[in-house]
N, C-alpha and C positions, 0 to 999 in steps of 0.2 A: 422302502427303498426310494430313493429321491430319484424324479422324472425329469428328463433332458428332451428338448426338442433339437432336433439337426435338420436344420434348413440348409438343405446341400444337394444342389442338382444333379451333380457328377459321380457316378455311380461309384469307380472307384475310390473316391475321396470319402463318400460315405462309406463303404466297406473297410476300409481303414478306421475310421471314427468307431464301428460300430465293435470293430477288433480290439480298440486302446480301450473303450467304455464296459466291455459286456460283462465284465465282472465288477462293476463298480456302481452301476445307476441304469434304470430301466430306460430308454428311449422309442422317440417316434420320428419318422420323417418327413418330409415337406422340401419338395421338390423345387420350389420357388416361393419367392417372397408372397406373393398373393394368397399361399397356403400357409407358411408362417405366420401370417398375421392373425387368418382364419381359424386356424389351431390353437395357438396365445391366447386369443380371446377366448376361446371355450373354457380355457382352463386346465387345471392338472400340471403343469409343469414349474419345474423348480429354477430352472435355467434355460438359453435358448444359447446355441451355437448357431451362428449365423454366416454364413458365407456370405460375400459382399458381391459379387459379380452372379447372378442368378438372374433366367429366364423371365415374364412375364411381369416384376419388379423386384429392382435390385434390393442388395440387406440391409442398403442406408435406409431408404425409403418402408422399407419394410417395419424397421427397428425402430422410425421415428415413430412408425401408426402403433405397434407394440406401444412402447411407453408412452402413449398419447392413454391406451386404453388399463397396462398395466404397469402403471410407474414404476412398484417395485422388485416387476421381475427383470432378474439380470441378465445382460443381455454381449457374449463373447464376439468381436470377430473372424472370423475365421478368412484368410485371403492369400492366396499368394503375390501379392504387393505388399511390400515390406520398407516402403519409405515410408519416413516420416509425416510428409502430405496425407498419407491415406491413414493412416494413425489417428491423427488429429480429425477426418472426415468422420472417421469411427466412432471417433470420443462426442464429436460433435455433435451425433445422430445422436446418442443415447446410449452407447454401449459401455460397460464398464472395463472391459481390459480388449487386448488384441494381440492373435497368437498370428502365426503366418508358417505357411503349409512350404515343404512338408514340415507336418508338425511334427513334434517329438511326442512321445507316450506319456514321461513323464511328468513336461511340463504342461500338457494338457491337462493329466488331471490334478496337479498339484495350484492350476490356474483356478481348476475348475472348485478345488476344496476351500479355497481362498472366499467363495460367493455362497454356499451351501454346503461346506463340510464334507466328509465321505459318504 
């Protein structure tokens, strides 16, 4: 089963993630960017969901050290800013697509199939 990282501070928002994903792909959590990056680098995961506004350092910042270390893991944002500016900051860092909360079920993981399949 393909592994997802959920770099997402906010308890509820994770619970939701973990509700749309738990029959589709194993996951792990990471509270803030500092531990996304630190997790990414060990390894194991197939994709990373990345919330943009997190504690300690944000998921631009996070996303650029990520593909600094693993270019070709893919990397979603996850945000509730949904203008086009923050879009483009997204794409900018390194990420490959950007959803915006609240997400929908299906278009999360039909985002999510689009980068590593079911």
């Amino acid at each position: 089963m393909k592994r997802l990282l959920i770099a997402e501070d906010n308890d509820s928002n994770y619970i939701l993630m973990t509700y749309i994903l738990k029959n589709h792909y194993e996951f792990e959590r990471a509270c803030n960017g500092k531990e996304a990056v630190e997790m990414a680098q060990k390894g194991g995961f197939d994709l990373v969901l990345m919330d943009i506004k997190m504690p300690v350092m944000d998921g631009l910042e996070a996303t650029m050290l990520i593909k600094e270390h693993c270019p070709g893991l893919p990397v979603i944002a996850l945000t509730a800013n949904a203008f086009e500016s923050d879009r483009q900051l997204a794409m900018d860092a390194g990420c490959v697509d950007f959803l915006t909360k609240p997400i929908s079920s299906q278009l999360c993981l039909s985002t999510i199939a689009k980068y590593i399949g079911e």
